[in-house]
Residue, then its C-alpha position, 0 to 999 in steps of 0.5 A: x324656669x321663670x324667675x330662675x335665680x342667678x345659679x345656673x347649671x354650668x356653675x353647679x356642674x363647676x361646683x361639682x367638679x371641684x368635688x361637691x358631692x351632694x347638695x341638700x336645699x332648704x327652703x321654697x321656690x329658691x332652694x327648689x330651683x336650685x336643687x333642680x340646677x344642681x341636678x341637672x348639673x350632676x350633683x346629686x340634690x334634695x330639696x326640703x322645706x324645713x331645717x327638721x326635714x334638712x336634720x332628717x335628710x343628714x341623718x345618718x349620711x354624714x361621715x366624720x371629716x365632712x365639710x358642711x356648708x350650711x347657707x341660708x336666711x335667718x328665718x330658715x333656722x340653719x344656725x340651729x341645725x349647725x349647733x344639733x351637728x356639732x353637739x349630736x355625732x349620732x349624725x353621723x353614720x356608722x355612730x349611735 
């Protein structure tokens, strides 16, 4: 892909090897890229635009005891999703 950032396939599959299990991208053209790494990699991916439809996409599939990586710029707003993950455990399947 043009412009491809420096994530390539080899180290997504890597990453997945070392047990990532899922990946969930936020963001535009970046985030894109790298979901379709991923997934190229073996790891299965959703890309999503926006921290709302991050918070959508988590609903429900995270399970007490899951590490959660959340990495982005400031004007993504994870920092506001990390802060609705510890203070919601509703999030978490099989709870609420």
């Amino acid at each position: 892909m043009p412009g491809m950032l420096p994530w390539t396939v080899a180290e997504v599959a890597a990453a997945a090897s070392s047990g990532l299990a899922f990946l969930l991208a936020v963001g535009n053209d970046g985030a894109r890229q790298l979901a379709f790494a991923a997934a190229h990699g073996g790891v299965e991916a959703i890309h999503v635009t926006d921290r709302e439809a991050a918070a959508d996409a988590l609903a429900g599939r995270l399970t007490a005891g899951d590490v959660v990586l959340l990495k982005a710029s400031d004007s993504v707003g994870l920092m506001t999703l990390a802060d609705e993950l510890a203070a919601a455990p509703g999030l978490l399947s099989g709870d609420g």
